[in-house]
Every structure is written in C-alpha cells, then in structure tokens.
N, C-alpha and C positions, 0 to 999 in steps of 0.2 A: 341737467334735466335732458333725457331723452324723449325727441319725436318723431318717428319715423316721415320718411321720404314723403308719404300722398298727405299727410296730416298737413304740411309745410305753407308757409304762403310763399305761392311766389312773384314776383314783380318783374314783367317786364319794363324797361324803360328803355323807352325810344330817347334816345341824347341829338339834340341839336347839333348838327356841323358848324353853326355860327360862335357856339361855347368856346372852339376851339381856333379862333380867331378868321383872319380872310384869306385862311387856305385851309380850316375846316372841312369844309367839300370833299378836299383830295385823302384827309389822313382821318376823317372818321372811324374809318372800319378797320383800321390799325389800331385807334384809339379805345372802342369796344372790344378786341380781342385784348388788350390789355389792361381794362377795367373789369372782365371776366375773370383774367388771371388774377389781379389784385386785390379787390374787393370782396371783403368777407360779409356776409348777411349776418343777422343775429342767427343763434340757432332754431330759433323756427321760422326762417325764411329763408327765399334763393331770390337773388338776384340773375338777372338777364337785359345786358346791356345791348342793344341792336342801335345803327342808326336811323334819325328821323328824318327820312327822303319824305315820306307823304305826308303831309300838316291835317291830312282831315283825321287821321288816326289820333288817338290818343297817346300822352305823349308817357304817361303810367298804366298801366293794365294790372291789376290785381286778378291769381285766378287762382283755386286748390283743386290738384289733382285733375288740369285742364278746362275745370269749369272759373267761369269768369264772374266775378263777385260786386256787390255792388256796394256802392258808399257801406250803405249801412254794414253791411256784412266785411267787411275790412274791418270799420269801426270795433265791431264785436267781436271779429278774431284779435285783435290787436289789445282790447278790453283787457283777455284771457292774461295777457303778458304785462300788464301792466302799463303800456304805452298806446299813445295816439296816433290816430293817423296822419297828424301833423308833425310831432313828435319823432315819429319812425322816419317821416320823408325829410325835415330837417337833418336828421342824423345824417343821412344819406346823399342829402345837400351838399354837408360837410366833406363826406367822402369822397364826392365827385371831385367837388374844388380842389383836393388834396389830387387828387389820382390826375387830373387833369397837368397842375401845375410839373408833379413828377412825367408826366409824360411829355410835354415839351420842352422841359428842361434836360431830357436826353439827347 
C-alpha cells in the first residue's frame, strides 16, 4: 500500500542519554544518527530520532505534514492501520532496545 510523503505520521522522539548508559551524554548524537540510519518506520510513518537534552519537551511528538497531533488524533491515524498507539510505540520500544544494544556493541 502506497502513501505518499505529507499523508505520513511522523514521530519525533527525543531518546534519553541515560538509555545509553554513564557516558550516554557524550555518544547520544552519534547514537541518533545511527538510529536514523537503521530504523525503518512502518510504511505510513517516519521516524526521527534527536537527543533529549531539555526534559521539559516531550520525549514523543506526533505531527502530519508539520502540524502536531494530539492523543486522540494519533489514536485515529493509527485506528486507519490497524494498530494502537501503544502498540506502534511498543513495537518501536523494541527497536530501540535492538538498535541501542547493536550500537554499543560496536
């Protein structure tokens, strides 16, 4: 199934430097460029992995086509595909812990 590029969700997520143990701090933003590289979204979504320096931000952002979406409106995009928004961020859980463990094990 195709859906073009602005139809798309995408998520940013701010990742924890702590994730990556007590030198986190230093290799985050090595770590995000190579969770961009690896990480596939489903196909109606993009991921964007940045680090989380500021704690007041949130640490998921859902937005389509730069606008910023609220619970509910995730919920019902996510409805369309069959999956939750638990569901979706679970999956994606998984990914990190995978993408994480291959990254310091380089």
């Amino acid at each position: 199934m195709e859906i073009s590029e602005d139809k798309k969700i995408q998520l940013l997520y701010r990742v924890e430097p702590g994730c990556l143990g007590p030198t986190g701090a230093q290799i985050i933003e090595h770590f995000c460029v190579y969770a961009n590289q690896h990480l596939s979204a489903p196909y109606f979504a993009h991921y964007h992995f940045i680090p989380r320096f500021d704690k007041s931000k949130a640490e998921r952002e859902y937005s389509i086509n730069a606008r910023l979406l609220s619970e509910p409106q995730v919920q019902t995009y996510l409805t369309h595909f069959k999956t939750t928004k638990d569901g979706f961020e679970e999956q994606l859980d998984e990914l990190l812990t995978q993408a994480i463990e291959s990254f310091l094990e380089r």
